[in-house]
C-alpha positions as CSV (number, residue, x, y, z in Angstrom):
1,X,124.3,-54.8,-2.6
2,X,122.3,-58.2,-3.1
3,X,120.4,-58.7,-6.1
4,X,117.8,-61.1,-6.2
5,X,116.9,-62.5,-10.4
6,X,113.3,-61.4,-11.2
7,X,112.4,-65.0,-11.3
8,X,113.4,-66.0,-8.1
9,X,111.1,-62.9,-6.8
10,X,108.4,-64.1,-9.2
11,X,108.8,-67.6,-7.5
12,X,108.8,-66.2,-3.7
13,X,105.5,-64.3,-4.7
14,X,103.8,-67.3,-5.9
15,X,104.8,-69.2,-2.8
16,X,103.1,-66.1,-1.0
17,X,100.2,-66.3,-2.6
18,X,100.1,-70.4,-2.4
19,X,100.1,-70.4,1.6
20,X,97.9,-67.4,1.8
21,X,96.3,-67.0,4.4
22,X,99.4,-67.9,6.3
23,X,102.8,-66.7,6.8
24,X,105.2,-68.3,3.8
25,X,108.6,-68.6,4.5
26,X,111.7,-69.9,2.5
27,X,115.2,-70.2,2.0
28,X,117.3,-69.0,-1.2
29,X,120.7,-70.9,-1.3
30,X,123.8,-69.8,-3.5
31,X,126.8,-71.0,-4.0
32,X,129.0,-71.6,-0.8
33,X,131.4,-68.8,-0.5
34,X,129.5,-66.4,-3.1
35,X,126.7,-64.9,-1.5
36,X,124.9,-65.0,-4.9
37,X,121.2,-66.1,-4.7
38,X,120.5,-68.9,-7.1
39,X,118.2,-71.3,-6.0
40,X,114.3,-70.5,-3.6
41,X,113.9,-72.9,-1.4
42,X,109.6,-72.7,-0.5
43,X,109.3,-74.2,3.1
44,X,106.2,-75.2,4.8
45,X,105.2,-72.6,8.1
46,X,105.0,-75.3,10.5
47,X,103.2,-72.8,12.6
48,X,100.4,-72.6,10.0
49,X,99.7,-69.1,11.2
50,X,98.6,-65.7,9.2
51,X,100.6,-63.8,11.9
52,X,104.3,-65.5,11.9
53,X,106.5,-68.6,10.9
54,X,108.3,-71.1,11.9
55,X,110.4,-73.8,10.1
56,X,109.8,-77.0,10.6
57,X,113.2,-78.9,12.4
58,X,113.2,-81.7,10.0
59,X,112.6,-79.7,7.2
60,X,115.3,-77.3,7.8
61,X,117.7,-80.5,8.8
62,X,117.0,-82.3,5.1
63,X,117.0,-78.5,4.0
64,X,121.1,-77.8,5.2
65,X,122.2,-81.6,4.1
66,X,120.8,-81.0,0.8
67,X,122.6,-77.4,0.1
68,X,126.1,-79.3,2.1
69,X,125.8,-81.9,-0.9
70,X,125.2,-79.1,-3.6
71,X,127.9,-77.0,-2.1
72,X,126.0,-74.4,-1.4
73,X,124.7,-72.0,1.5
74,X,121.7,-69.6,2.5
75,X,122.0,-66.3,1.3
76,X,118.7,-64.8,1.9
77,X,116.2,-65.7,4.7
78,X,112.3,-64.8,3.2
79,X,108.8,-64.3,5.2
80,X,105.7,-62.7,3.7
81,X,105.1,-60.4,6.3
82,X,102.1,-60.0,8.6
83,X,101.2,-56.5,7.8
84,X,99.7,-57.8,4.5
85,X,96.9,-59.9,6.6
86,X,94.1,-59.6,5.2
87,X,96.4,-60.4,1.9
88,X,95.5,-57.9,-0.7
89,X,99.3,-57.4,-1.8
90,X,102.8,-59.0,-1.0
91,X,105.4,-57.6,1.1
92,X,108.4,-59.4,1.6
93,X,111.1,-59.5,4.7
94,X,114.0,-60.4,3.0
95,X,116.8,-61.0,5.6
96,X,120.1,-61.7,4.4
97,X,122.1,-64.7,5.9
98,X,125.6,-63.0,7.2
99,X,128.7,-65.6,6.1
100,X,129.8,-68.3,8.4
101,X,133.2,-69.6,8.4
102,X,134.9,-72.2,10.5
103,X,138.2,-71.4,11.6
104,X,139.6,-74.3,13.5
């Protein structure tokens, strides 16, 4: 079962209430080959939209070399989801990045 760290939850609910009123989206990266979250990763909603998000290309490109230097990987996919518009709370989709390997 995945366990996210009370202060990485603490930190995606800030971010949340930072972008508010539009979607916020982010990344939390672990250690390649752990699925362990370690690290939240706040990303900018390129979309700038209360009702959905989108990451930004380059930002998700300097976002993958950065983890591929730190060894590390995306676990866990977040969005504050639209239901909460008008935000009076946080929900958050928390989508769980399924393993890649490269078997050539």
């Amino acid at each position: 079962m995945l366990q996210i760290r009370r202060e990485l939850v603490d930190e995606i609910l800030a971010h949340a209430r930072r972008d508010h009123p539009d979607e916020a989206c982010g990344v939390i990266a672990g250690p390649e080959g752990s699925d362990t979250p370690e690290r939240f990763i706040p990303m900018l909603n390129a979309a700038r939209s209360p009702t959905f998000y989108e990451f930004d290309s380059g930002d998700l490109l300097r976002l993958y070399r950065e983890m591929d230097a730190e060894d590390e990987v995306p676990v866990v996919l977040m969005n504050r989801t639209s239901q909460d518009y008008p935000f009076s709370s946080v929900s958050v989709a928390i989508m769980p990045v399924p393993a890649v390997t490269n078997s050539t």
